[in-house]
N, C-alpha and C positions, 0 to 999 in steps of 0.2 A: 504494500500500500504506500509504504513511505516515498518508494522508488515510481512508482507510476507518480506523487505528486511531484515528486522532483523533474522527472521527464515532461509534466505537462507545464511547468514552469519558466523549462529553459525552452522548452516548444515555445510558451509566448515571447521570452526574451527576443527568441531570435527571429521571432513573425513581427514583431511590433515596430522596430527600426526599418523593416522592409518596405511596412506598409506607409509609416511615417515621409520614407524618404520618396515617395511614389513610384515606388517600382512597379504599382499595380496600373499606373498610366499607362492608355493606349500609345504606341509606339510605331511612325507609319512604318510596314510591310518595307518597303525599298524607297530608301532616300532618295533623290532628285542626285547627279551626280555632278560634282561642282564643275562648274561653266569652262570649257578650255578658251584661253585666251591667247592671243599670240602680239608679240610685237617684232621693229623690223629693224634691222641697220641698212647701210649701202655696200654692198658689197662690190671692191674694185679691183679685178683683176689685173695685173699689171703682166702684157705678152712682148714676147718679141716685136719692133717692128717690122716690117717689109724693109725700112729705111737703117734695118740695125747692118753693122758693119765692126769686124776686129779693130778695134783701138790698139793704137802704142798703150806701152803697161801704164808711165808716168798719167796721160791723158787719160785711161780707162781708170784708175787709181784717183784722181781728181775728179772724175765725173760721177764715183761711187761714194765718197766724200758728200759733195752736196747732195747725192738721193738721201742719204742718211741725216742731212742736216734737215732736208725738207720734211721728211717724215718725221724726225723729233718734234719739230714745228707744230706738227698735225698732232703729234701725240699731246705736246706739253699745251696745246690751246682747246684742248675738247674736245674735238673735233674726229680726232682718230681716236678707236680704241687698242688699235692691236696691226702689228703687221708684219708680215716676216716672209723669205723666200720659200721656194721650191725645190724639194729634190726627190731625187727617185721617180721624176715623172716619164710615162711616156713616150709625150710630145713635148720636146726643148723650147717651146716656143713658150709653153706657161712658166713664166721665172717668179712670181711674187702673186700675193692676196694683202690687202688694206682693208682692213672695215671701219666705215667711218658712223659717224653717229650726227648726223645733220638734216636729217629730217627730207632729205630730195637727192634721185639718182644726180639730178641736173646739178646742183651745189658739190657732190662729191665728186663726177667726172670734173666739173672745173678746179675742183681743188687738185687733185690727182695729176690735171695737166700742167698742173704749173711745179711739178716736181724738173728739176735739171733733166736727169736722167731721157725723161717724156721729150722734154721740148728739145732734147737733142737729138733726137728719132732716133733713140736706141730704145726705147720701147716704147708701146701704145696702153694705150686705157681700157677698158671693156669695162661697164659699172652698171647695177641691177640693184632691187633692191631684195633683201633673201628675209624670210619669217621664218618665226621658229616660237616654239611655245613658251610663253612669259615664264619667267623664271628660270630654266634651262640654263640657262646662260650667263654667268657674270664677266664685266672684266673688273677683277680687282683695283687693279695696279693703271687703269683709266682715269680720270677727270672727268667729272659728271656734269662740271661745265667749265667755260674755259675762266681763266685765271683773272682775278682784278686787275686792273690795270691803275699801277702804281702812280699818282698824285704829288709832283714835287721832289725835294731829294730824298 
């Protein structure tokens, strides 16, 4: 007897918090499954051009110079998030990818072309713009916009 009241005891103990905490709420069947959302950068491929041609080393050396100073440019102003060459490809003609974050293929192909390297027809632009699913994607080590611009000395 003593044992059946202890058992119907801890039977309410452990019904009462359940009931309390609404476990007994209706619960829908199959939740609505959260929304996929996508957003976009520009994606700028940077090819050989038809106009590309072997450089002397010292000139080909100073023309790789300024690509690198123009892309820092694009990185340290916002504008670019990330970029870097090609290897192991197929076709030699794709040498490099730029993703830029400015809102228009139109803005990053002009950006793209005013890199040295472009304007000296050693290689062309090709820019689109590529989606991918929100959050997928960070760039760390980006600027989410570009930098203040310093006021005096």
């Amino acid at each position: 007897m003593r044992r059946a009241r202890l058992a119907a005891l801890l039977a309410i103990a452990i019904a009462v918090p359940a009931a309390a905490s609404g476990a007994d709420e209706a619960k829908p069947a199959n939740p609505a499954p959260p929304k996929f959302e996508m957003e976009s950068v520009q994606l700028v491929l940077l090819m050989r051009a038809p106009t590309w041609k072997k450089l002397p080393p010292e000139e080909a050396e100073a023309l790789q110079r300024q690509h690198i100073a123009h892309l820092t440019a694009m990185g340290d102003s916002g504008k670019m998030v990330v970029a870097g060459p090609f290897s192991d490809q197929a076709d030699p003609a794709y040498r490099g990818v730029c993703i830029y974050r400015v809102g228009s293929v139109a803005e990053a192909r002009a950006l793209a072309e005013q890199d040295p390297i472009v304007k000296a027809g050693q290689l062309r632009v090709e820019a689109m713009t590529w989606w991918y699913g929100k959050g997928y994607m960070t760039f760390p080590k980006a600027r989410e916009t570009p930098p203040e611009k310093k006021v005096g000395p």
